[in-house]
C-alpha positions in Angstrom: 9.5 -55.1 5.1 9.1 -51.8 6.5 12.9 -51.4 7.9 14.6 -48.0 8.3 18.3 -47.6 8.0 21.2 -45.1 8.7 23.1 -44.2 5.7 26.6 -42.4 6.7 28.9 -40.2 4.1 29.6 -37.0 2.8 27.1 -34.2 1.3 27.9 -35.3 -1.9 24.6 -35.0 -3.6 24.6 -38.7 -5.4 24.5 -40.0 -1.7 21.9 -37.8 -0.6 20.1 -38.0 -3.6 19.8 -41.5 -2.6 18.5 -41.1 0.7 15.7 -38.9 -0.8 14.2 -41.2 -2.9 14.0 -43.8 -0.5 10.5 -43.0 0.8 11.9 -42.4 4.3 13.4 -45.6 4.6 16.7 -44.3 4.7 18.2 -41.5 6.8 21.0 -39.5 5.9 23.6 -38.9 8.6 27.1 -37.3 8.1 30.4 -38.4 9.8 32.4 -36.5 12.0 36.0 -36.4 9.9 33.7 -34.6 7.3 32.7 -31.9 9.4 35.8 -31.7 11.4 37.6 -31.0 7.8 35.5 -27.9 7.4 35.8 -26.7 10.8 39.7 -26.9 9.9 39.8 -25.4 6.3 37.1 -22.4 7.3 39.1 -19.2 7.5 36.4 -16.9 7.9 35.6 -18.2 11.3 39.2 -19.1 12.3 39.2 -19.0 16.8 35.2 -20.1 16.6 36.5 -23.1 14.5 39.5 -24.0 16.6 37.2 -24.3 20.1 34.5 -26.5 17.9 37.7 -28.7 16.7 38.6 -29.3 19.9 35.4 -30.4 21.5 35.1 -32.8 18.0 38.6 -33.7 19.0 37.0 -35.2 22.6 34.8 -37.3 20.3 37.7 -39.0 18.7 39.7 -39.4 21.7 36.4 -41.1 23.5 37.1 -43.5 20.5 40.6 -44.6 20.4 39.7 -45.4 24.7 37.1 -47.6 23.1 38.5 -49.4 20.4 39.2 -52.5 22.2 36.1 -52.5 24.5 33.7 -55.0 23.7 30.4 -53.4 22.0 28.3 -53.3 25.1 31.2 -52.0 27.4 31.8 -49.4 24.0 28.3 -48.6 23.9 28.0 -47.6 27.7 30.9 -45.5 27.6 29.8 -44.1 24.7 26.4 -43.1 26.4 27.9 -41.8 29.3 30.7 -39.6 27.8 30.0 -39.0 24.1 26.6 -37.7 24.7 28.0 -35.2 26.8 30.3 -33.4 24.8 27.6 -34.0 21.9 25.5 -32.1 24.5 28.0 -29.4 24.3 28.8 -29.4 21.0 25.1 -28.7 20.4 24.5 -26.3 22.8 28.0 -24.1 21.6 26.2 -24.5 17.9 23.2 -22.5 19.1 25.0 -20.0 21.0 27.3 -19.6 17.9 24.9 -19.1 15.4 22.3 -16.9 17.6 25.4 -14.1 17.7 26.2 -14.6 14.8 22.7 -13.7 13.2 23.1 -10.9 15.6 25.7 -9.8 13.3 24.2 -9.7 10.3 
């Protein structure tokens, strides 16, 4: 069986240690709370990390509109709005870190 599969958690290198050694059957993916959390404790890059909060905060509201949709209904809107602001979340990522290298 030849399968590939998602495997969702923190950085925590047991779980990606896993994930390596799986001869690319397995890809690592983290979850949002994760990465919101170090949006939130980050002080060296306090108002950058409040406007990246926000648009992570979006993503969470999208799912609490969802929670009692069906899965194709959740799915669609998913599609539709989430990709969006993932769209933006992506696009403020590169914007951040091209100044910032300008910067340094």
């Amino acid at each position: 069986m030849n399968s590939r599969c998602k495997v969702q958690g923190d950085c925590y290198s047991g779980n990606t240690g896993i994930v390596l050694s799986s001869n690319e059957r397995l890809e690592f993916v983290a979850c949002w709370g994760h990465a919101r959390r170090k949006v939130v404790d980050s002080q060296t890059y306090k108002p950058e990390g409040e406007t990246l909060r926000k648009m992570i905060q979006v993503l969470y509201d999208i799912e609490c509109r969802v929670a009692e949709f069906e899965a194709t209904a959740r799915q669609q809107l998913r599609e539709r709005e989430s990709s969006l602001v993932m769209s933006g979340i992506c696009k403020w990522l590169e914007r951040f870190w091209t100044r910032r290298e300008k910067v340094f």
